[in-house]
C-alpha positions in Angstrom: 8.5 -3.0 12.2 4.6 -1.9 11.8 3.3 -3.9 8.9 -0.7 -2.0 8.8 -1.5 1.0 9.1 -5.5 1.9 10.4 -6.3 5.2 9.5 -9.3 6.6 11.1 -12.2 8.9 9.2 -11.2 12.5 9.9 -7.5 11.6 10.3 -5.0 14.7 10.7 -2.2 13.1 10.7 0.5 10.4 11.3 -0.4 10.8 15.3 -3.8 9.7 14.9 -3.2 6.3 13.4 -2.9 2.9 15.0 0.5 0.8 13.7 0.7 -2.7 14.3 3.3 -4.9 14.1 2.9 -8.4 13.1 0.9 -10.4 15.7 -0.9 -7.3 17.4 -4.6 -7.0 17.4 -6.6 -3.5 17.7 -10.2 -3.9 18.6 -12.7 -1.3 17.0 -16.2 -0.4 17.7 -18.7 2.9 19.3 -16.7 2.0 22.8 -13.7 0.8 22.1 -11.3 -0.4 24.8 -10.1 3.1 26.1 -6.7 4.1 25.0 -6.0 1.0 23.0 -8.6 0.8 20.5 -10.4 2.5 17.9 -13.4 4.7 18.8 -16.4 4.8 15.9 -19.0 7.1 17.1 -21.6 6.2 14.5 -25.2 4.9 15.9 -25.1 2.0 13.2 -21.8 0.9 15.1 -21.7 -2.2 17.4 -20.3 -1.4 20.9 -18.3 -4.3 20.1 -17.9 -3.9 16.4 -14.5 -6.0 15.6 -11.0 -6.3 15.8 -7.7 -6.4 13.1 -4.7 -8.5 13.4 -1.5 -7.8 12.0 0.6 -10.2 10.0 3.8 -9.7 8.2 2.3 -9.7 4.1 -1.6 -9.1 5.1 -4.3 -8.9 8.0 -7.1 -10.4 9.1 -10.2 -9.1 10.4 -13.0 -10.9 13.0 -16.5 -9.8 13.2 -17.8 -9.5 16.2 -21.3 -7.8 15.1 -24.1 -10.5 15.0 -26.5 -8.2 12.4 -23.5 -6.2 10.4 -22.3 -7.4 7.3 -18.6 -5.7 6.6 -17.6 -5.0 3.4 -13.4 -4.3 2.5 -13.1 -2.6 -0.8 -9.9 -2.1 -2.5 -9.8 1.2 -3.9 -7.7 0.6 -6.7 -9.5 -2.8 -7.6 -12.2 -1.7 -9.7 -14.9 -3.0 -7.6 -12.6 -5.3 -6.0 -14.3 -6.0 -2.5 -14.7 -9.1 0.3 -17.9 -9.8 2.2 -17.1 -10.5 6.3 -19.9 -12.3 7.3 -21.6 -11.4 11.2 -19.1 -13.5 13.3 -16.9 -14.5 10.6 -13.8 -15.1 12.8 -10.1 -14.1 10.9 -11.3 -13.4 7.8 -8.1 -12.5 5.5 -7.4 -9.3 3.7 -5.4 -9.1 0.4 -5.4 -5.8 -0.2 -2.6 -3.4 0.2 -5.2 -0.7 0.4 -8.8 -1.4 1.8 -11.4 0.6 2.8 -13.5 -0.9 5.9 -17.0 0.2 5.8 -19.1 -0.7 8.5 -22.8 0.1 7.9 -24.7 -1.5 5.0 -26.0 0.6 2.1 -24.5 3.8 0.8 -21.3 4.9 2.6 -22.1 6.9 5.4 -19.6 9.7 6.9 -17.5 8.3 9.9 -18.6 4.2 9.4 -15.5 2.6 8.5 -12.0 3.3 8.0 -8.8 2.9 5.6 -6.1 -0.2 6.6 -2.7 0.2 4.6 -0.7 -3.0 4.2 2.7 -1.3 2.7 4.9 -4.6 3.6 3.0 -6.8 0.3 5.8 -8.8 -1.1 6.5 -9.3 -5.1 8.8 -12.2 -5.7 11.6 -10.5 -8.1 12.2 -11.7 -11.4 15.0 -13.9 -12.8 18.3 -11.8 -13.4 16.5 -9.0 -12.2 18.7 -6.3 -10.1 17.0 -6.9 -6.2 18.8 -10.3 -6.7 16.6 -11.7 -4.2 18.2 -9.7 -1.4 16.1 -9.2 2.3 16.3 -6.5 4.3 15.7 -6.3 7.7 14.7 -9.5 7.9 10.9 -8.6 6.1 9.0 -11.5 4.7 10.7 -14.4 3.9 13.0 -17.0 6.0 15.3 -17.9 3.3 13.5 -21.2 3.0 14.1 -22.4 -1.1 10.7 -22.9 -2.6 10.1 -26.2 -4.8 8.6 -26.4 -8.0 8.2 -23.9 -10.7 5.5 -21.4 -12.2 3.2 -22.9 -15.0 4.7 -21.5 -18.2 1.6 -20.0 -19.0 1.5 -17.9 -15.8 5.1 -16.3 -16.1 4.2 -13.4 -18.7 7.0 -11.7 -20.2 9.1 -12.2 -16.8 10.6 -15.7 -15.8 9.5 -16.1 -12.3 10.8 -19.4 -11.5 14.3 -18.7 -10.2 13.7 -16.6 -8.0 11.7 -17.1 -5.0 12.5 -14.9 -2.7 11.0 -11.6 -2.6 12.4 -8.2 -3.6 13.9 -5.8 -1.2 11.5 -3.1 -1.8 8.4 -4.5 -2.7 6.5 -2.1 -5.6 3.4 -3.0 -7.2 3.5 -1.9 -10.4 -0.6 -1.1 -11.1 -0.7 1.5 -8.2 -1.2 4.5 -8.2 2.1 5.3 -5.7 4.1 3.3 -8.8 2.7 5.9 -11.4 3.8 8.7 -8.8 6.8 7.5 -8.3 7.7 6.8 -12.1 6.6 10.6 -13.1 8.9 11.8 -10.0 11.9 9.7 -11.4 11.3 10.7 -15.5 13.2 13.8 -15.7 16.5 12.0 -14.6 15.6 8.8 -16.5 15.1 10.5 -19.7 18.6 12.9 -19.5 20.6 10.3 -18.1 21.9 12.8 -15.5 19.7 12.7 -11.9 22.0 15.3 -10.2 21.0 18.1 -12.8 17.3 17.1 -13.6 14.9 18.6 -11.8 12.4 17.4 -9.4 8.9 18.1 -10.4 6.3 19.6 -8.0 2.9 18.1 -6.9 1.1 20.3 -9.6 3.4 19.4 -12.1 3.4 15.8 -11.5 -0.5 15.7 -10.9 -0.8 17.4 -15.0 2.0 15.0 -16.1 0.0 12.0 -14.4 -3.5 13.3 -15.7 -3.4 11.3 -19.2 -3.3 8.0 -17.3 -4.9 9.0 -14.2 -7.3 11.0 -14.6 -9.1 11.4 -11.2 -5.5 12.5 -10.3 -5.4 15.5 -7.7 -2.6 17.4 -5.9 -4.2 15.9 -2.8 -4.4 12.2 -4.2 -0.7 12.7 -5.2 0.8 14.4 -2.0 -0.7 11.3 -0.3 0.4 8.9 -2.7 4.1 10.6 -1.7 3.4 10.1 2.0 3.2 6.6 1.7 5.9 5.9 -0.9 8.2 7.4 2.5 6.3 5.3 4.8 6.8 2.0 2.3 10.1 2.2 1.6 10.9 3.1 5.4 12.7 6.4 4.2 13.9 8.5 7.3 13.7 12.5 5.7 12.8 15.7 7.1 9.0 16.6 6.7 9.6 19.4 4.1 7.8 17.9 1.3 10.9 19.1 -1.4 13.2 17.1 0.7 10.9 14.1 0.5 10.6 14.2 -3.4 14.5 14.6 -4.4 15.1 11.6 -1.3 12.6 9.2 -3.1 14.2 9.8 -6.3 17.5 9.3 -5.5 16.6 5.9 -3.6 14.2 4.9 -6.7 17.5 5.1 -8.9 19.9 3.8 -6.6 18.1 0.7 -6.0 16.6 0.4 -9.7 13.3 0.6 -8.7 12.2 2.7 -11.6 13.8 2.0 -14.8 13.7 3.4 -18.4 11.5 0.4 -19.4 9.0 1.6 -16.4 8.3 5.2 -18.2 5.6 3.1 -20.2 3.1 3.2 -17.5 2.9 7.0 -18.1 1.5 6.1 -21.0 -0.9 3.7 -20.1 0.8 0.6 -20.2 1.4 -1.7 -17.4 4.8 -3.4 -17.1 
């Protein structure tokens, strides 16, 4: 199973990304390895610009320019950004989302590139209804962890029981999490999910507007995309079909909960 996605400038579609599975490397740079690597034609570009390796929860990202400082912002981070270094071998990534630029100074069209991590794991809560299931095997071994969680670092959740991470990892501050609450409100709210309807993209982009305002049928529609692509939903392409599956998985599997309509009003839970 592919655990980052590279998505090129100008990307049309799911065909012109590179996947990588955990332990694979794809080099980058203006010539790129032909067939198996990714081509940047942008004169501020090294030949040999870098290269990204896969893990299972993150990647890492060498260097190889001797003038080029990268920078990997997180765009949901606020200003949230690493430096790589010229030559900085490895250098990990955190971010579920990054953007990659490549020349210094303002961002220039066709320097960098996006890298989507959608296999981050949360550990799940004590008593909480993942019950510290795996599936397929993703991202832990089953080994017990020692120790507990500082009291003060807990939060309104008890942490400490639990160490093994939930079955469908969801980060709660994302964007795709505010999507995916709006899309699962209607059937939360009536208590029935067969007879509530499914909202649209325009409708969920005016409910979502109050919290997010930056929000944009575009910025939603992708948001959907990779809510399929992160909890490894196999539907049909119609985008309808795609919105009613997500729903009906979200509630089967408790991902979205009456408690988690509080993000559509600002507050994080």
């Amino acid at each position: 199973m592919f655990s980052v996605i590279i998505v090129p400038d100008g990307c049309r579609g799911p065909e012109e990304q590179y996947r990588l599975e955990p332990g694979h490397t794809l080099r980058f740079g203006r010539t790129a390895p032909a067939g198996n690597g990714l081509t940047i034609s942008h004169p501020a570009v090294a030949c040999a610009a870098g290269e990204i390796t896969a893990t299972g929860a993150f990647w890492i990202l060498t260097n190889f320019s001797s003038d080029q400082t990268y920078i990997v912002e997180n765009p949901e981070g606020a200003g949230e950004h690493i430096r790589v270094a010229p030559g900085r071998a490895d250098a990990p990534v955190p971010f579920e989302f990054a953007r990659v630029r490549l020349c210094a100074g303002e961002s220039r069209p066709g320097c960098g590139f996006d890298v989507l991590a959608p296999r981050h794991d949360y550990l799940a809560p004590s008593g909480s209804p993942a019950g510290g299931a795996l599936v397929d095997g993703s991202g832990a071994d089953g080994a017990a962890v020692e120790g507990t969680l500082a009291d003060g670092a807990r939060g309104a959740e008890d942490w400490s029981f639990d160490p093994f991470p939930r079955p469908y990892p969801l980060d709660h501050t994302c964007h795709y999490f505010l999507v995916l609450t709006a899309l699962c409100e209607a059937s939360l709210r009536t208590g029935d999910a067969a007879a509530a309807p499914v909202p649209g993209v325009a409708e969920l982009t005016e409910r979502l507007h109050p919290v997010w305002p930056d929000a944009t049928p575009a910025a939603v529609a992708w948001n959907i995309d990779y809510l399929r692509v992160k909890l490894r939903l196999r539907t049909p392409d119609d985008r309808d079909k795609v919105r009613e599956a997500l729903v009906r998985f979200a509630l089967r599997f408790d991902l979205v909960q009456e408690e988690h309509l509080a993000v559509l009003e600002g507050q994080l839970v």
